[in-house]
N, C-alpha and C positions, 0 to 999 in steps of 0.2 A: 713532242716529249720522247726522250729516249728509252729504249727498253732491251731488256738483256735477249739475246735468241735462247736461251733455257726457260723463260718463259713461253715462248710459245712451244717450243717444242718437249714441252713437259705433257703436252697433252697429246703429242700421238701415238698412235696404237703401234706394240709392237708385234711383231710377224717371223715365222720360221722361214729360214732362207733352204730350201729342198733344191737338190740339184735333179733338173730335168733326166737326166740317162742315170745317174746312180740310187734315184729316189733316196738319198742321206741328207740329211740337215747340218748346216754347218754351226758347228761350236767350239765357244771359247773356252780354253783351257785356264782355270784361276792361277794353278800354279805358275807356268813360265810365260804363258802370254800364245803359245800356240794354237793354229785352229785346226780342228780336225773335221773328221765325214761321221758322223752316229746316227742311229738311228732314231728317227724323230719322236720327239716326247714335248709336246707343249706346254706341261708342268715344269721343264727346267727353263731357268733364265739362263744359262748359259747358251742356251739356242734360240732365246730372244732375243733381235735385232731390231732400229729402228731410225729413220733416216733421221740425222742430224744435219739439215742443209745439203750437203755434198758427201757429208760422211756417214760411216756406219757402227753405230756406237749399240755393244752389246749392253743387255742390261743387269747380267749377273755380274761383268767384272766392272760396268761405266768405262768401260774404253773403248775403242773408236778400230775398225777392221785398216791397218797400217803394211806399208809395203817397205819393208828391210833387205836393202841389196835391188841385185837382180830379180831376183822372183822367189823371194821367203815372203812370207805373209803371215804378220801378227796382231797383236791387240795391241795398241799403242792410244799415247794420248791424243786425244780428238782433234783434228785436224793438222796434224802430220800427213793423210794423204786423203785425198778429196776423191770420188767417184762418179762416173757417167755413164747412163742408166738409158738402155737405146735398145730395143728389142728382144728382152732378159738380159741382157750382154754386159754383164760392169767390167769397164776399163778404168785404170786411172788417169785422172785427167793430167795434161799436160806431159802426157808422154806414150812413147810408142812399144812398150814392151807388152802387149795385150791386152788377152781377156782374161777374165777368173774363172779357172776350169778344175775341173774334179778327176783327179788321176787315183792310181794305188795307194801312194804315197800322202793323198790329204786333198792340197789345192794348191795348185800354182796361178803362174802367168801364161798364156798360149797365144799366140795368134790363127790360130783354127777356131771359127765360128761354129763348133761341131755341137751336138746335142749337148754335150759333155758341159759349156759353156753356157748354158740357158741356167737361169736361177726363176724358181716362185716362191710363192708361198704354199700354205697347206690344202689351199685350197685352186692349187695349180693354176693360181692368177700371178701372173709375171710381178717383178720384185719394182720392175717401174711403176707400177701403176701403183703402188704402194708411195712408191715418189711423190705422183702427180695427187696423191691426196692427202699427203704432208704439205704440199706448195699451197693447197688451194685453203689447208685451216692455216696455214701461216698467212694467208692473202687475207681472210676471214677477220683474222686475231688483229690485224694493222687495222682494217677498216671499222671494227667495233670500240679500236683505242684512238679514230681518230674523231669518233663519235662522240664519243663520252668524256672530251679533251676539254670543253668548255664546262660542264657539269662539276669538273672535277679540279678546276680555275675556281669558282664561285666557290665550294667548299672550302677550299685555302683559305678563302679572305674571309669567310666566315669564321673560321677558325682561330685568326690571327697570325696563320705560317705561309711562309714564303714556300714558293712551289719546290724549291731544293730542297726545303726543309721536306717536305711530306714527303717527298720522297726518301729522304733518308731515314724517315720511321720506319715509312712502308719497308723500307729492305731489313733494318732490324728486326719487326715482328715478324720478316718473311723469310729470313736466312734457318732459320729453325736448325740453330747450333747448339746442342743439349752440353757443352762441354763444361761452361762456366757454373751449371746446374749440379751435373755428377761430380765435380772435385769439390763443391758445395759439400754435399750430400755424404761425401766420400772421408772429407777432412770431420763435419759432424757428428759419423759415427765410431770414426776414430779417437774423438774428444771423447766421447759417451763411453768406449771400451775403458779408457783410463779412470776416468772417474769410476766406473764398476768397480773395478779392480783396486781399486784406490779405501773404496767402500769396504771392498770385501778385507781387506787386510786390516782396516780399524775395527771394524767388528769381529775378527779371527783375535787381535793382541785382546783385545777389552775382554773376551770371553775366556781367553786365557789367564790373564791377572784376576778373573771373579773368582775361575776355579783354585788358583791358589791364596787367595785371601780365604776363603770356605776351606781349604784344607788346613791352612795356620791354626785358623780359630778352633776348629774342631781339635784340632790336636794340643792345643794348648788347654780346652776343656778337660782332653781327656788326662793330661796330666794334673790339673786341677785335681781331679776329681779320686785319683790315685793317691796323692797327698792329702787330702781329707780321709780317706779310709784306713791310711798309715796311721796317722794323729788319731781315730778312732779306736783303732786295737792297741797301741801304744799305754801302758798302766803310766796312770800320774801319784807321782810319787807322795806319801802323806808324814806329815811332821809328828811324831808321836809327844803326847800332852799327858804327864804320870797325873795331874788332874781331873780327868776324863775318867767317869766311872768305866770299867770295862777294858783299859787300856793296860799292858804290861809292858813291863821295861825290857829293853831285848836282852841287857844284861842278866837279870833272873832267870834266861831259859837255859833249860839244861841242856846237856849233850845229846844227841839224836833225837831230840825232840820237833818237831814238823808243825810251824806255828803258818798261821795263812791272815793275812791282813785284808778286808774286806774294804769297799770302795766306801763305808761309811767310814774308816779308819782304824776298826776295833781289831786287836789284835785275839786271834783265840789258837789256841793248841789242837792239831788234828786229832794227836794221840794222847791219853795220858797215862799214865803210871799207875797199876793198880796192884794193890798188895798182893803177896805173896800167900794161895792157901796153903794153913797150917799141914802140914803131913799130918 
């Protein structure tokens, strides 16, 4: 059965690359891809390294220690340039331009075996030997999948899937791609903000038309109610009846006489004319 090499090598430990004569740890730059010499902090993953096969794949940026030109050295995609690991000493393979040395300037290529050239770890164990126990759980991880190869036949058919089949689950639930999740997630609460807002504006018009239907009414009351107190102090006018005891005809009043007509209709004289005493 075939299996990716990121599985197996998802499980080895990774290790600070210290340079023997500069005691600096080599790290990867996120920005441009550059490596430099700093001093060692095993809390950064930019100074975690960890053998990928042949290569050397940091773990803060996932890229792989790459050789551009003659002798610059970057973070590139993983396997672009492969390594051999031979008495601290990495060289790249398949070619003659050195070893990985630690100068002023960072880290080149040199062909001088000098202290300068030795790589460990933090616990000034050579960076091979970090190799040779990556090779032996890769040796490990084949011979436990080639165990459990028949075990894992019989589940199939009990299943009812074809052995491509189960594998292509496996990589499904195993790809752990959050992507299809957050634009899920992402478009849902964008739905959700509209509809709020959608809300809040039918309930803002609706509270606005109650306050002016309550102001109409009120004010139509209150002119009601101004019209009634008009038509109250307004006198209603009364038909005078010469058969009505009490009643006087308006013709018979004399001149500056002050007559007052009462709401019962009786007409009476404020003032009236009293004789003359005799001298």
């Amino acid at each position: 059965r075939s299996h990716s090499y990121a599985d197996f090598f998802a499980g080895t430990e990774a290790f600070l690359m210290k340079n023997a004569r500069a005691e600096l740890c080599l790290q990867a730059s996120p920005m441009d891809g550059n490596v430099l010499l700093e001093n060692c902090n095993p809390d950064s993953d930019f100074q975690d390294w960890s053998w990928q096969g042949h290569s050397l794949m940091n773990r803060g940026t996932r890229r792989c220690l790459s050789m551009v030109g003659d002798d610059t050295l970057k973070t590139s995609f993983c396997g672009s340039t492969s390594w051999d690991c031979s008495d601290s000493l990495l060289s790249p393979l398949g070619s003659s331009q050195g070893y990985l040395v630690a100068n002023r300037k960072g880290v080149t290529l040199s062909n001088f075996k000098a202290l300068n050239a030795k790589w460990q770890d933090v616990a000034n164990r050579s960076v091979c030997e970090e190799k040779a126990e990556q090779d032996l759980y890769i040796l490990a991880a084949l011979t436990s999948t080639q165990e459990y190869e028949h075990p894992a036949a019989n589940m199939t058919l009990e299943l009812g899937l074809s052995q491509e089949e189960l594998e292509n689950l496996l990589w499904f639930f195993r790809r752990e791609d959050p992507s299809t999740w957050n634009y899920s997630t992402l478009a849902l609460s964008f739905a959700s903000l509209i509809l709020g807002l959608l809300l809040l504006a039918i309930n803002v018009t609706r509270n606005r038309k109650r306050k002016i239907h309550v102001y109409q009414e009120a004010t139509v009351r209150a002119q009601q109610g101004e019209e009634d107190a008009k038509k109250a102090l307004m006198p209603v006018p009364q038909e005078y009846s010469p058969s009505e005891p009490g009643n006087q005809d308006p013709q018979d009043q004399k001149a500056g006489e002050v007559v007052v007509q009462w709401k019962d209709g009786t007409v009476t004289s404020l003032y009236t004319e009293r004789p003359e005493d005799p001298m």
